[in-house]
C-alpha angles and dihedrals in degrees: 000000000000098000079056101046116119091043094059115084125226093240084058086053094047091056101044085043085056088052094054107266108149092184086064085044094048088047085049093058094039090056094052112029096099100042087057092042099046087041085047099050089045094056091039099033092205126098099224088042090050093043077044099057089035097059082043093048096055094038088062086045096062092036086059117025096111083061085062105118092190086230098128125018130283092252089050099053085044096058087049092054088042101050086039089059099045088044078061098052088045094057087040084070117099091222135037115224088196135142119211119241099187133058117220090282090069081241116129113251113259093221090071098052105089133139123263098268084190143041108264090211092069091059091076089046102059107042089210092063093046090050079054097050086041098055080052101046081045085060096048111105114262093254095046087048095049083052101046088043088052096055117020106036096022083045090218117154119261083251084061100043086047098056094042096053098039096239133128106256086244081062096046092054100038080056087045097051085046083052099048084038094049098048095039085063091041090051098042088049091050094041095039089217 
């Protein structure tokens, strides 16, 4: 099955893996286990939590492979289970380290709506900058991270990010929009530009 690998869908995995094929389980395992590792250590930001939520990850996933509807892709249903299980380890700490994005209104605070004052490509070029972006991505909400991560470092579309994280796609932009508008002020405070 390895030799054959890349030829073989996931949906074809999925089946042989129901019927008890631990080969297709194993290749499974071997497709994804990056991606959920690499989703999971960007929403938990610590190596033991991410290997945590990854073997988690993979462990629902078995559990409950025969309940795939095959609706969404594999990738999809695995980011859900993912971000479901670091949601879990956040709320499992004593103390939130969050900062709030809404005022009682619900509404999202004007002072953290501001413009770019700087090209974003240039963030990945200078480390200093990407430690600062990411300080400011570690102080989002979860929800607003696991959004922000979704879409605009996972690069899914808003219909995706919608379905993994069970909101309407309204929702999903209106959190989208808090997050941008959150980390442009971070940033611009950081940066004092």
């Amino acid at each position: 099955m390895t030799n054959t690998s890349n030829k073989i869908t996931d949906e074809q995995l999925i089946a042989e893996a129901i019927k008890g094929n631990k080969k297709a389980l194993t290749e499974i395992v071997l497709r994804y286990e990056q991606t959920v590792y690499n989703f999971a250590f960007k929403i938990c930001r610590d190596k033991d939590k991410a290997e945590h939520a990854m073997q988690e990850t993979f462990l629902s996933m078995v559990k409950s492979l025969k309940q795939f509807s095959g609706k969404s892709k594999l990738s999809t249903w695995l980011y859900t289970i993912v971000s479901n299980h670091c949601l879990m380890l956040a709320r499992s700490k004593k103390k939130y380290d969050y900062t709030v994005l809404e005022n009682e209104d619900g509404l999202v605070n004007d002072k953290f709506i501001s413009d770019w004052k700087f090209n974003p490509e240039k963030l990945s070029e200078n480390q200093e900058l990407k430690d600062i972006l990411d300080n400011a991505i570690e102080k989002l909400p979860h929800d607003y991270k696991v959004v922000f991560l979704l879409r605009d470092v996972e690069g899914l579309s808003t219909k995706e990010t919608s379905e993994i994280v069970n909101l309407s796609i309204p929702a999903i932009k209106s959190r989208l929009h808090r997050a941008r508008a959150f980390l442009r002020n971070e940033l611009n405070k950081t940066l004092h530009v």
